[in-house]
N, C-alpha and C positions, 0 to 999 in steps of 0.2 A: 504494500500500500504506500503510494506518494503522498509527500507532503499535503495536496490541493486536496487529495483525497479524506487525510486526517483531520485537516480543517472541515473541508466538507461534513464529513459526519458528526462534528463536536458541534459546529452550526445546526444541523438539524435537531441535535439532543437538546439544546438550550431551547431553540425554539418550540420544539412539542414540550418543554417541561415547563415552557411559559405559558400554552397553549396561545400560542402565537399561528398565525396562519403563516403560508407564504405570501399572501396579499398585504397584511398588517407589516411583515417584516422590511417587505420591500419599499412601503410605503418609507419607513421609518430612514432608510438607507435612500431613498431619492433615486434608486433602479428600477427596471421592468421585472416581474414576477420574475419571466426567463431567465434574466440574466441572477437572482436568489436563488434561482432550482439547479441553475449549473453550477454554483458554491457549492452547495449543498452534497452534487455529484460527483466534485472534482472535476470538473468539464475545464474550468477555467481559472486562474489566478487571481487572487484577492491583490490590488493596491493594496500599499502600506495604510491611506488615511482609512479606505473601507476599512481595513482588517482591525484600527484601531475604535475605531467607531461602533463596528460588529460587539466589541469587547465592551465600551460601552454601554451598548445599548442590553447585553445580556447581565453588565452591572460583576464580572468575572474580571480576573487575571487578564491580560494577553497570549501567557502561559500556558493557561486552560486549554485554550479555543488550539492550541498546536502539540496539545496532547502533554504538557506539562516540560516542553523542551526550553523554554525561553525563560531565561531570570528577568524580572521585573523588577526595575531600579527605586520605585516604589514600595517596594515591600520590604521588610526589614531583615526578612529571611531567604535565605534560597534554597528551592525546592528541588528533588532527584525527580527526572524525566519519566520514573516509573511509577506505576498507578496500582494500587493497592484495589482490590475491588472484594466487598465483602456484602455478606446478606444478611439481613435484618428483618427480625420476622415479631410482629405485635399482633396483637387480638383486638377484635372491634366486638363490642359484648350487643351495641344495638344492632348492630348487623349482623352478628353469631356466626365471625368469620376470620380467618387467619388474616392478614394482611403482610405482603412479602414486598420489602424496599430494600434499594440499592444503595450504597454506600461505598464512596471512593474516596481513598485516600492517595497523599502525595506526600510523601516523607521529606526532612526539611534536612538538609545538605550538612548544616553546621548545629542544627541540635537535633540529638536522637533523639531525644522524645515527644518531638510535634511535629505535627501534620496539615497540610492545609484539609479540609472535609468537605464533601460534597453529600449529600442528604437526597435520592430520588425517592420521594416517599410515595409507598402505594404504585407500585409498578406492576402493570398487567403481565408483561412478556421483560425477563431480563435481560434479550440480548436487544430490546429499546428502553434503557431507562428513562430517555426522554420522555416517553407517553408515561407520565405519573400523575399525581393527584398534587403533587407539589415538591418545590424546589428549595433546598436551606443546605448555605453554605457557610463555612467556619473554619474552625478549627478543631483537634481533638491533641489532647496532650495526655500524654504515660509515664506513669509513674508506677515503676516496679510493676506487682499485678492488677493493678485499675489502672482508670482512663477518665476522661470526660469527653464529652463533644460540646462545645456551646455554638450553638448551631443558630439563622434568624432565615425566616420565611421571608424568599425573594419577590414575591406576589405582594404578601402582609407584611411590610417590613415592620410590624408594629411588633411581632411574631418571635418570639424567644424562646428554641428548645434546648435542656438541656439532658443528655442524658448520661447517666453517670453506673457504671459499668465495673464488671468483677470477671479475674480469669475464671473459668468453671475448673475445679480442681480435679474431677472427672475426664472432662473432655478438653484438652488447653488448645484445640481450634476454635473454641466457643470461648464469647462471654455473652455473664448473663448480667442484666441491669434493670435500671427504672429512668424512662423516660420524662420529663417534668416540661409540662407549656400548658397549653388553651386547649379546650375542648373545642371541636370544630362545632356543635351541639349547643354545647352552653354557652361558649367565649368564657369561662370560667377557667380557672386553675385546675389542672388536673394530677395522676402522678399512676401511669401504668410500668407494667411489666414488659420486656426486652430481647430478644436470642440475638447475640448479634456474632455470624458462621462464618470461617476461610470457607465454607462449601455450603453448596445447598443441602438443606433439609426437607427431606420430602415426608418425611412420616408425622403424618398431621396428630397422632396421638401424642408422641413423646414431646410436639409443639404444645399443644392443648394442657399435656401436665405439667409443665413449665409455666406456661402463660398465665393460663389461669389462678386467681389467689385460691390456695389453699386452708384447709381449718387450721393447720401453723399457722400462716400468714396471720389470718383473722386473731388466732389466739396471743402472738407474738405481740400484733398494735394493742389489743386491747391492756395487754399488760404493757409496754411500754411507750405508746401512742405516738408513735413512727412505723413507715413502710420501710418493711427491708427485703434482701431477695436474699434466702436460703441458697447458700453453696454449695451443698452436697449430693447432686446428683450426677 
């Protein structure tokens, strides 16, 4: 894959995860549809000012949109050109359903323990994370066997997820956590449960035992009125 073609595809990811059209996009960029669908496809070469505008307009790195190869003079840190890509899997209790999102990381050149993070939440098909229900970019930093994400909704930028994570002592391709933001429901504060996999999980049971709070759970807050996530499975 060429270069035009890795921009191409990082172009259409931001755009479906803004639900942007090709019409809206082009509009935005002052081009003809065509000439955004051939981006898109690698057909043709981005100018420097498009390509920084592009970058703009998806509110991202420059880095990003080229697969994470270009340091940004901008930024405090600089980022390895490799992309971490991991699966993140929550339970939606009013809808009585797993929900599988994407998460990509970019490890940071001169400190080991953070990362820039990218958040496709609620992704139908993984190999388009684009097509999600939403976009939240950040950062996530480690510390020994936990982590954090403090992550903010690129749509809602009023939007502030954090979610805060444990190695599974079990499985150490997993961590498990609790994610904390807004109920999409309530606009309330909320604070759910987390699998976040180097691999996919497909066995919707051992997802379900995990996600779901437990009579522990319950009996844990009620005696010391904090959510915690049990490490031992």
């Amino acid at each position: 894959m060429n270069i035009d073609e890795i921009i191409g595809n990082n172009i259409r990811k931001y755009r479906t995860a803004y639900n942007m059209t090709l019409k809206e996009l082009s509009e935005k960029l002052h081009k003809s549809i065509s000439t955004v669908s051939k981006y898109e496809k690698g057909c043709i070469s981005l100018d420097m000012p498009t390509f920084m505008e592009l970058a703009h307009i998806f509110n991202v790195s420059p880095s990003l949109l080229l697969g994470g190869n270009l340091d940004s003079a901008e930024e405090e840190y600089t980022y390895a050109s490799s992309t971490e890509i991991l699966y993140m899997y929550t339970y939606d209790s009013p809808k009585k359903l797993i929900v599988q999102s994407i998460i990509e990381r970019h490890p940071s050149i001169n400190h080991n323990n953070k990362y820039k993070a990218q958040l496709f939440n609620d992704v139908k098909d993984i190999n388009r994370p684009g097509d999600c229900g939403g976009l939240y970019t950040g950062e996530y930093i480690s510390e020994g066997f936990i982590g954090t994400y403090m992550l903010r909704n690129q749509i809602t930028q009023s939007e502030n997820v954090m979610i805060s994570c444990v190695n599974n002592l079990v499985n150490p391709n997993q961590q498990l956590g609790l994610v904390s933001g807004l109920s999409n429901y309530t606009m309330l504060p909320i604070t759910f449960k987390t699998i976040i996999s180097n691999t996919k999980i497909t066995d919707k049971d051992i997802l379900l035992d995990t996600l779901l709070f437990s009579k522990e759970d319950f009996r844990i807050l009620k005696k010391t009125h904090f959510l915690t996530v049990q490490n031992s499975r």
